[in-house]
N, C-alpha and C positions, 0 to 999 in steps of 0.2 A: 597555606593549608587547603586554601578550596582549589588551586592547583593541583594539588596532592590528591585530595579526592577524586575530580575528575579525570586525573591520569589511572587509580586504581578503581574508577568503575568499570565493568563491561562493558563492551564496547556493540556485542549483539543481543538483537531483541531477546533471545534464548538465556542470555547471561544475564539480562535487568528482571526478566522474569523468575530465574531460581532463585537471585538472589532475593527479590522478595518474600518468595516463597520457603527459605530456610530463616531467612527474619524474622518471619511472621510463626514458622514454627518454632524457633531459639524461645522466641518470646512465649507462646503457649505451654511447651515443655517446662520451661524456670517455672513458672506457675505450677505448674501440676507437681513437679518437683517439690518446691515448696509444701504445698498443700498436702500431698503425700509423706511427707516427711513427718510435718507434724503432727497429723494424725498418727502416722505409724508410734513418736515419740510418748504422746498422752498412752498412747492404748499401750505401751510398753512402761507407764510409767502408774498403769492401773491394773496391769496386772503382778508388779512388786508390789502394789495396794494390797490387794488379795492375796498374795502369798504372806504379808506380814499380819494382816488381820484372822488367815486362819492359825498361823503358828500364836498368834495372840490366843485366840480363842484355845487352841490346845493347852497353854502353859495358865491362864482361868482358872482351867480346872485343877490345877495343882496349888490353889492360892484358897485357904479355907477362912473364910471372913464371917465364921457364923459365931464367933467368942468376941469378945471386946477387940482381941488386939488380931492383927493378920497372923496367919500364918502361912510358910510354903511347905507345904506336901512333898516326903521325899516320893520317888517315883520310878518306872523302872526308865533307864535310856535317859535320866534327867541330865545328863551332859550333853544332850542335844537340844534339850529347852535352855539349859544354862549360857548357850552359844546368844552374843550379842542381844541379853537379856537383862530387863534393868523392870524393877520390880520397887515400887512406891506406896505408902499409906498416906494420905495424903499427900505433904511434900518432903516426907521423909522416906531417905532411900532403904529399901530392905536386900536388895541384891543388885549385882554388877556384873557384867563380864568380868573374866581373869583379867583377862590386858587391857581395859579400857581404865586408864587414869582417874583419879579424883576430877584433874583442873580440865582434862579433854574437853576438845569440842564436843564430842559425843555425847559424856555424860551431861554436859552443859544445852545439850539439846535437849535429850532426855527429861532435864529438869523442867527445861520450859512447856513441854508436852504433856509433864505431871500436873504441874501449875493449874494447866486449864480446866483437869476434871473432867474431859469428856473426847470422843475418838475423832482425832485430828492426827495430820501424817506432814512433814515435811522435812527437807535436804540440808543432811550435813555436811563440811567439805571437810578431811581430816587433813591432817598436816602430808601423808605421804606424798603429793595431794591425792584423794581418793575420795570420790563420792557415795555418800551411805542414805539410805531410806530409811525413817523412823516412823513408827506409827503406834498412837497408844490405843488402849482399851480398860477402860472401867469397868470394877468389878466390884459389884454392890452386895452387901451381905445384910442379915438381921440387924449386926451391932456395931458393921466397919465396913469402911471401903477401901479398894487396895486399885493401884493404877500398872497394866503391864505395860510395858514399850519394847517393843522389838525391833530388830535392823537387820537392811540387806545390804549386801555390797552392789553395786548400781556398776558394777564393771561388767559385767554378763552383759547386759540390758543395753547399756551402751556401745559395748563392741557391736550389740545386733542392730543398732541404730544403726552406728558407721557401715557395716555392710550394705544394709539396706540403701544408704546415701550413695555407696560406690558403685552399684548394681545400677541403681537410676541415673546417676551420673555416667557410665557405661551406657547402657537404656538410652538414654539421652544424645549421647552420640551418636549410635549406630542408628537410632531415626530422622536425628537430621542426615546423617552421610546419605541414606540411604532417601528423605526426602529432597536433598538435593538433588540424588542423579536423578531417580525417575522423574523429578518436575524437569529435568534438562530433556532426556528422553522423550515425556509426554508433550513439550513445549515446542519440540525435535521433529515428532511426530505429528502434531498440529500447523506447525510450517510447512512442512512438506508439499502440501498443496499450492500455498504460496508461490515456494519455491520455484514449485514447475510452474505453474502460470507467470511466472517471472519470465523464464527460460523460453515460453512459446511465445510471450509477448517481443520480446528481444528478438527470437526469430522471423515472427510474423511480420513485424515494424522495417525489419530489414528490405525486404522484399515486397513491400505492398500485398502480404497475404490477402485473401479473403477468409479465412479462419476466424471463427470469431467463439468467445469461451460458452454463451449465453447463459441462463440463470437455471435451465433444468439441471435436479439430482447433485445441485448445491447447495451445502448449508447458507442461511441466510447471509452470513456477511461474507462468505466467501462469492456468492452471489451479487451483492453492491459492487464488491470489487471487480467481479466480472464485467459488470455492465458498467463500470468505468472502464476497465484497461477496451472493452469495447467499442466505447467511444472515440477513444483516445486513438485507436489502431485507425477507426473509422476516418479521423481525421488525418492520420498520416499517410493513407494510400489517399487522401483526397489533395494532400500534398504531392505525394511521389507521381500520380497521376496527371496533375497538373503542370509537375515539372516536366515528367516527359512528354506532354502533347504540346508544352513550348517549344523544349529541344527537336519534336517534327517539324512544328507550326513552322519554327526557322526556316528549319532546314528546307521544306517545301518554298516556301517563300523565295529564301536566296537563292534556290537553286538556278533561275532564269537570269536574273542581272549576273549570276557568275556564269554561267555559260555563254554570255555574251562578251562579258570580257573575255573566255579565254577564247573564242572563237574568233574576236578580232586581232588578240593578241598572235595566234595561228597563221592568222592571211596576215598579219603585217610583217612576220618572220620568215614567209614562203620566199617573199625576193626582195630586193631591197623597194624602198616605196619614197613618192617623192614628197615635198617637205607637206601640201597640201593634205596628201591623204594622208599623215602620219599625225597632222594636225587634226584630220577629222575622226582617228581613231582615237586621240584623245580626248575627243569630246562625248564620244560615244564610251568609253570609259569613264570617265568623270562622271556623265549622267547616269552609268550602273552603279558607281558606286554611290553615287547619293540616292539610288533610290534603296541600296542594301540599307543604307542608314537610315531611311524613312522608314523601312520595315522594322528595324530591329527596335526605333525608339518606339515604333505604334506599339508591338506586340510587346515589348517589354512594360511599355505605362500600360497595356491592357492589363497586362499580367500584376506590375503590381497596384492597379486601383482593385483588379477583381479581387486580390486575396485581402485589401483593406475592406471587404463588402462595400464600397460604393459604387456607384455607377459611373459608367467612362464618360468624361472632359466632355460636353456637348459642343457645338457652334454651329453656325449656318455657312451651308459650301455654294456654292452653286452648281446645279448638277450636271448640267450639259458642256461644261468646261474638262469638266474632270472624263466621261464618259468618251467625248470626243479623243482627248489624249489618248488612254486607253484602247480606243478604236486605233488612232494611227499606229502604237508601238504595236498592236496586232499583225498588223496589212502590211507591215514592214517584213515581220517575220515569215507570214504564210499569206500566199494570195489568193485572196476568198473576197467574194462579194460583201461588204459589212453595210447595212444599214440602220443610219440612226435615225431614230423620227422622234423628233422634240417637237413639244408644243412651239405657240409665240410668245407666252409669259414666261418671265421669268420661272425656273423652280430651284425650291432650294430646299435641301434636308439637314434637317436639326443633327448635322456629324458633323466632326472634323474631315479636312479633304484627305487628309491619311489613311484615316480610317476607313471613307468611302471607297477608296483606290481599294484598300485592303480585302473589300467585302465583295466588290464588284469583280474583281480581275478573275479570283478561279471562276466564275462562273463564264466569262468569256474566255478562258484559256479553253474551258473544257468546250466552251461550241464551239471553238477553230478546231479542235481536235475532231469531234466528229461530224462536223461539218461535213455537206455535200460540196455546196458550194454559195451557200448563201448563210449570214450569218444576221441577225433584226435587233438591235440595243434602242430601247423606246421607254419613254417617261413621263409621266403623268400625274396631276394632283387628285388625289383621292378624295371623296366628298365630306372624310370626317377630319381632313385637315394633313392626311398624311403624304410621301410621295413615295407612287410605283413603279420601280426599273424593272422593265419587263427583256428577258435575255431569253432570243427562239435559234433554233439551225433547223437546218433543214437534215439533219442525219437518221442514223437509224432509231432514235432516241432511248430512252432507259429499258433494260427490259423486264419485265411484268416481274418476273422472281426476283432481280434485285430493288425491288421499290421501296423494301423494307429498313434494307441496310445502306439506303443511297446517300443519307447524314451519319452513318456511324465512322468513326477514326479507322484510319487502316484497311478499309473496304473498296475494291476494286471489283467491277461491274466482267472485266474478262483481265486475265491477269498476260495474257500473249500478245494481246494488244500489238505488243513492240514500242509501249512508253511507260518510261521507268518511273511516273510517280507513284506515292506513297499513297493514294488517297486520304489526303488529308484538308483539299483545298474546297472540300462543299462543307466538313463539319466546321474548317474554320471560319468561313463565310456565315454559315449561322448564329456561331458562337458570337463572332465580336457583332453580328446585325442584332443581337438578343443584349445585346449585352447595352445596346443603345435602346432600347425598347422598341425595337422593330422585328423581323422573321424574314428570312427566306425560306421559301417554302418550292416545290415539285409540282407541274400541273399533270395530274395522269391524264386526262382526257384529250392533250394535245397531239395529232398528230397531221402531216407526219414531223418525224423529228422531238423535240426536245424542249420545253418551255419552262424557264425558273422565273420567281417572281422576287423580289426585295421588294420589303413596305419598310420604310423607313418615315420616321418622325418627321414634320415638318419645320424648317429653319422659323 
């Protein structure tokens, strides 16, 4: 059964809503229905009252009680008082309708009406079956009193009941029909808005809109809902967003251990190569590809500790291990002056060595790039405990109009250059140095040439 039901309810908000709303009018209507009936029945069942009390009162006058014994009065038109007329001296009967029987219900009402001596009215059922109205009237003289009782046939009165009933019951239907569609309609029309904010949401989500519904020249709940699907979007371009500055982050990233592999893979297919160097281009392969895979596990555990809101994996590297690598796989590539200036302490920053490789490297790809000829990687303990990799060239360094956009994604300082990155490798150096509680940061005041700073946490 309650299978049953749930199969045949509505299945949309517009459908649970009419249907309440012609329930609730079903139910209001029966009532009034009711209500209206029975009044309409009393008021039709008091105005036979009066029609039998004034024919009473007419046929009175034809009853002369002022001798000892009663008498009836002939009269003109008295075969119209004669009609369903029943005439008593006390409880003796003095007249009768023609066709109304000795043993009848009628007369047998009649009696009971005389009995009581005073003007009382109530329903006969006859055999046909057929309902009659009786109502007497006492008529008091000097020396005698005489009892009339008159009757109506209750078949008039009741056909106009039954109309009355069918009219409303008609009545009845044609305002639920009629309050069912318009609550579908009005309920239709009160979606609508919904609807479409459904439809721009669904658009918007797709594409990391900036679109957003806000709460002016909405009604109030259509408003909360705004500044939810708001939120909601808000956080889905913070998604979309973040996925695609991964899928750069990569692709910047790999883009160098795979140009090295295909580049040796090139010189070792120019001619043939004997077994030593085909040995050492394996090795030079292997170490691109472990480092694509150091990339790919850094930036992916960045990526998902940052969407768990935690802060990334800390540990202690040691810094001048890592900087010096970095310096050779440099000088290997372009030959440029590089120096490094390490203290004699030990220094060590509160990262993983992954991650430091990660944060440090664009900022040295970018000073071999525009390098003169000298390139300065130098590190130092800060006096509130932190460590500063300071990275200088001697080139032309940033220029004044692009200062603003020198950390934003996707932003290139001159685009003819004739080098195909993405600019993507100074905001990722930020990102993941932030992301460990430290900054890179631009010194303007350097010249000539180019000076970035890393403050990193100390191990």
């Amino acid at each position: 059964m309650n299978r049953l039901a749930r199969r045949l309810a509505p299945r949309t908000l517009r459908g649970r809503l009419s249907l309440v709303a012609l329930s609730t009018a079903a139910l209001l209507m029966t009532v009034l229905t009711v209500v209206f009936n029975t009044v309409m029945d009393r008021h039709l069942e008091h105005q036979a009252d009066d029609e039998l009390r004034n024919r009473a009162a007419a046929v009175a006058t034809t009853v002369d009680t002022s001798g000892p014994r009663v008498r009836v009065l002939e009269t003109v038109n008295d075969s119209l008082l004669d009609t369903n007329l029943w005439i008593y001296t006390g409880t003796r009967l003095l007249e009768k309708p023609p066709s109304a029987a000795a043993d009848s219900a009628l007369t047998h009402t009649a009696d009971r009406l005389a009995a009581r001596a005073r003007p009382v009215c109530a329903t006969a059922q006859t055999d046909n079956p057929r309902f009659v109205r009786l109502c007497s009237q006492p008529v008091s003289g000097l020396r005698s009193t005489a009892t009339v009782i008159t009757a109506v046939d209750l078949a008039p009165y009741r056909n106009s009941a039954g109309t009355l009933l069918s009219g409303s019951l008609i009545l009845d239907a044609v305002m639920l029909a009629c309050t069912y569609a318009l609550t579908r309609l009005a309920v239709g029309r009160a979606l609508r808005p919904v609807r479409t904010m459904t439809d721009h949401a669904t658009q918007w989500s797709a594409v990391g809109s900036d679109q957003r519904f806000g709460t002016e020249n909405q009604p109030a709940e259509l408003a909360r809902l705004g500044t939810s699907l708001d939120a909601l979007l808000d956080r889905i371009r913070t998604v979309l967003r973040h996925e695609q500055q991964l899928t750069g982050e990569l692709s910047h990233e790999l883009r160098t251990p795979l140009t090295r592999i295909v580049v040796e893979l090139d010189w070792w297919r120019a001619r043939p190569r004997s077994a030593d160097e085909t040995e050492a281009i394996h090795e030079v392969i292997a170490e691109a590809a472990q480092s694509m895979r150091t990339i790919c596990d850094t930036l992916l555990n960045d990526a998902r500790e940052g969407a768990q809101n935690t802060t990334t994996a800390v540990g202690a590297t040691a810094v001048a291990p890592v900087l010096r690598r970095l310096v050779d796989d440099l000088d290997a590539q372009k030959q440029l002056k590089t120096v490094v200036d390490m203290p004699d302490q030990q220094l060590e920053a509160g990262v993983a060595s992954p991650l430091l490789e990660r944060i440090v490297s664009p900022l040295l790809a970018n000073a071999v790039r525009h390098a003169g000829s000298t390139v300065t990687v130098s590190a130092r303990q800060l006096p509130g405990g932190g460590v500063r990799i300071d990275v200088t060239d001697d080139g032309p360094g940033v220029p004044e109009e692009f200062l603003d956009d020198l950390f934003q994604p996707g932003r290139r300082a001159d685009l003819g250059d004739g080098h195909d990155g993405a600019g993507l490798g100074l905001p990722l150096a930020r990102r993941l140095a932030r992301a460990v509680g430290g900054e890179v940061s631009h010194d303007p005041e350097h010249t000539p040439g180019a000076h970035f700073l890393v403050d990193l946490p100390a191990g």
